[in-house]
C-alpha positions in Angstrom: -8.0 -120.9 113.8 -10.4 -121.7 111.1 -14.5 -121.8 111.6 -16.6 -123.4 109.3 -18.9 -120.2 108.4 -22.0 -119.4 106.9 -23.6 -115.9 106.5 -27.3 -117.1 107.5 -26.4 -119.7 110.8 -27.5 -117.7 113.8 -25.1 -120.1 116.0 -22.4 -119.1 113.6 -23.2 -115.7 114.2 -23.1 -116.5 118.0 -19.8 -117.8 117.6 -18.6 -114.5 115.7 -20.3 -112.1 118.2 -18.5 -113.9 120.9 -15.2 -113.2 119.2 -14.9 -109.7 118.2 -16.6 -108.9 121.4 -13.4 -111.0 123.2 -11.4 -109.4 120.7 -10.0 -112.1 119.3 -11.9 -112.2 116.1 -8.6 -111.5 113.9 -7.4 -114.5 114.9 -10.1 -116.8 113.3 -10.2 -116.9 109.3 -13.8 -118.2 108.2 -14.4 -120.8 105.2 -17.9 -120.4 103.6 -19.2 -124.1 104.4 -22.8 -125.0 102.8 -24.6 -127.2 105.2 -28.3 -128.9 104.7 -30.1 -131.4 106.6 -31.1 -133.4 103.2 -27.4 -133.0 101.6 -24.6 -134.4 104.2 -21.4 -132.4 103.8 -18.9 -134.8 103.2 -16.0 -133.1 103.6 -16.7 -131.3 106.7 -18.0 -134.7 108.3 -13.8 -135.4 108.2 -13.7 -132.8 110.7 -17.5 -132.8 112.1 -19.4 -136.2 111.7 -22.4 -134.6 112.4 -22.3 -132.4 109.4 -23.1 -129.0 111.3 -21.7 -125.8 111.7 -19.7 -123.5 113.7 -17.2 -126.0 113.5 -13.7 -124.8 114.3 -10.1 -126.4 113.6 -7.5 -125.0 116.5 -4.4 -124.2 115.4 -2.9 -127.4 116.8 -5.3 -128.8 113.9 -7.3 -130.5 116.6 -11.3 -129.5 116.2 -14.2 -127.9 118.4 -17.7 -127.7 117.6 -21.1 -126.8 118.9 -21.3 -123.4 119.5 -21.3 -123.3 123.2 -18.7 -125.3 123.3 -16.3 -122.7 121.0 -17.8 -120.1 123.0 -16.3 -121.7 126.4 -13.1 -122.4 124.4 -12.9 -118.6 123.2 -13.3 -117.4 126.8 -10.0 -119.1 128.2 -8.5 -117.4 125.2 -9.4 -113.8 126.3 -7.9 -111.3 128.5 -11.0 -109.7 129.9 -13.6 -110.7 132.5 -14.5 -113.9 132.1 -18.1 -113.8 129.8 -19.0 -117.4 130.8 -18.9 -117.7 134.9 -17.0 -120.3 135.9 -18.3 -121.6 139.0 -21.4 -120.6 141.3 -25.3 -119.4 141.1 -23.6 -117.0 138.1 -22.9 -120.1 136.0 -25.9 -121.9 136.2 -28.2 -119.0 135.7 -25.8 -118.0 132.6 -25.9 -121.5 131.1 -30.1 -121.3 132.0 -30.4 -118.1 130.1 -28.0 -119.5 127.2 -30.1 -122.8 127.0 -33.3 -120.7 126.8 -31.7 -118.3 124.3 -30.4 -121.7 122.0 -33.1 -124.0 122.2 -35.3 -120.7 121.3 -33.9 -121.0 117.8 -33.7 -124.6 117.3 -37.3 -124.3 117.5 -37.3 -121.5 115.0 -35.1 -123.5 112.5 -37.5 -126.7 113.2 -40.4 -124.4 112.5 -38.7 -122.9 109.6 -38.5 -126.6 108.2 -41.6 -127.5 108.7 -42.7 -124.8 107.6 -41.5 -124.7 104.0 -42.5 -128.3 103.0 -45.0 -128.9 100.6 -47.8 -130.0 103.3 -46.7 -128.9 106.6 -48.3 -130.3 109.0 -51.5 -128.0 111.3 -50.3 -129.8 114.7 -47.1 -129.5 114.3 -47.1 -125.6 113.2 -49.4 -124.8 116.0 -46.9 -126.7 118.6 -44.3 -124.7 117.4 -46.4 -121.1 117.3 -47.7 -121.9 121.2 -44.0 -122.5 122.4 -42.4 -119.5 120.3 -44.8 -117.3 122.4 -43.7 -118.9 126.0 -40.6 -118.7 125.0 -41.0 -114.9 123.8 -42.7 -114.2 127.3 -39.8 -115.8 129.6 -37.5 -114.0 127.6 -39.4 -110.6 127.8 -39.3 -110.9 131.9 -35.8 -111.4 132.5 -34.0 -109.6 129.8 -33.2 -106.7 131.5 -31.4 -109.1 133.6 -28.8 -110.8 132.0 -25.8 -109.5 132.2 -22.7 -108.9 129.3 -22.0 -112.4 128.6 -22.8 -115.6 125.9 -26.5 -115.8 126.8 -26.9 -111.7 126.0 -25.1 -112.5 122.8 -27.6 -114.9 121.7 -30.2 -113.4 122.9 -29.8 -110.7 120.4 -28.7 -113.4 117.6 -32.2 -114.2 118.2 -33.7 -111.3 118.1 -31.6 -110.5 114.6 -33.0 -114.1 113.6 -36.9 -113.5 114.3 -36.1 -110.6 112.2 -34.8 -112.7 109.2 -36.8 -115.9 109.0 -40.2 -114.6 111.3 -41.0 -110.9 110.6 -44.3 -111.7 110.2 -44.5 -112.3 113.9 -44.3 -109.0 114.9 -42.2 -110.4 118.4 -41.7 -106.8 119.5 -45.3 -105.8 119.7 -45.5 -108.1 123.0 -42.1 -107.7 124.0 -41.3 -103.8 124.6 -37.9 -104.7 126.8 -36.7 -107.5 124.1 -37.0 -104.9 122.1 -35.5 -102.2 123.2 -32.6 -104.4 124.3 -32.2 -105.7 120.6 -32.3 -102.1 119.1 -29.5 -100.9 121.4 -27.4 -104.1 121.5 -27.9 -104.5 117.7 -25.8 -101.0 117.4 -22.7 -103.0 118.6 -20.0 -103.7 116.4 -19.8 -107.4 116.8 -23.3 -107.1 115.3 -22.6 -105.0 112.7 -19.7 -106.6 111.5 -21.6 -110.4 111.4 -24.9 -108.9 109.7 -27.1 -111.6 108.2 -27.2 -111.6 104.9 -29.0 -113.9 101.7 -25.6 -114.9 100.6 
């Protein structure tokens, strides 16, 4: 399998936590794929019209992408328990948690954007600053909830991401269980072997 990569995407990352904790990241080879909201690129829209990444090509040559969605795919792959519930309460509290997790750093990456244009805009920033704290706070009280499984793993994609693009936040001053959860989980090795880095 092939997976349109980059070193920075924290859904990318998602994607490669997900596999080398299923261990089945051998079997995917990574492509370095640029991708930029101003500059469409052209030649993964043949694969992915939307121009995003993860995006992966099966070994059949047909293509998956959004990251949940490779996530679900990886999990029929795997021999283990499954990490994404397939049926019951489990399930929809998973995909809650995941959704949370997710739409946690779409904000960030909108902030980020807004952020670094020439006149960003005070409404906006505040918006974003007001819901990164709710979000922060809903994630604080359940966290030492969630189980092994996709919304863990981008949980502490998140927390690696706050790190990289928000340090000046200071999220684990307010969140002491966040925290602690990211420092341990951060040890694994499907975190250290997809460390964010400026290349």
């Amino acid at each position: 399998m092939l997976l349109h990569w980059s070193p920075r995407s924290p859904f990318v990352r998602k994607v490669m936590v997900f596999a080398h904790e299923t261990g089945l990241a051998e079997r995917i080879t990574t492509t370095r794929t640029p991708v930029a909201m101003l500059k469409p690129h052209l030649d993964l829209m043949a694969e992915n019209p939307l121009s995003k990444i993860p995006t992966l090509r099966l070994e059949d040559g047909s293509v998956l992408y959004d990251s949940y969605v490779i996530c679900e795919y990886l999990d029929t792959l795997q021999d283990g328990p499954r990490l994404i519930p397939a049926e019951g309460p489990a399930r929809f509290t998973e995909l809650r948690r995941h959704a949370l997790a997710t739409g946690f750093l779409d904000l960030l990456i909108l902030w980020r954007n807004e952020r670094d244009r020439a006149q960003p805009l005070p409404a906006l920033m505040d918006a974003f600053a007001v819901k990164t704290q709710a979000a922060l706070a809903a994630v604080e009280a359940e966290i030492d909830a969630v189980p092994r499984g996709l919304a863990q793993f981008t949980l502490a994609v998140l927390g690696s991401y706050l790190d990289f693009r928000f340090a000046d936040l200071d999220w684990r001053a307010g969140c002491p269980r966040f925290a602690a959860f990211h420092a341990e989980f951060e040890k694994r090795p499907s975190m250290q072997a997809t460390l964010v880095t400026e290349g």
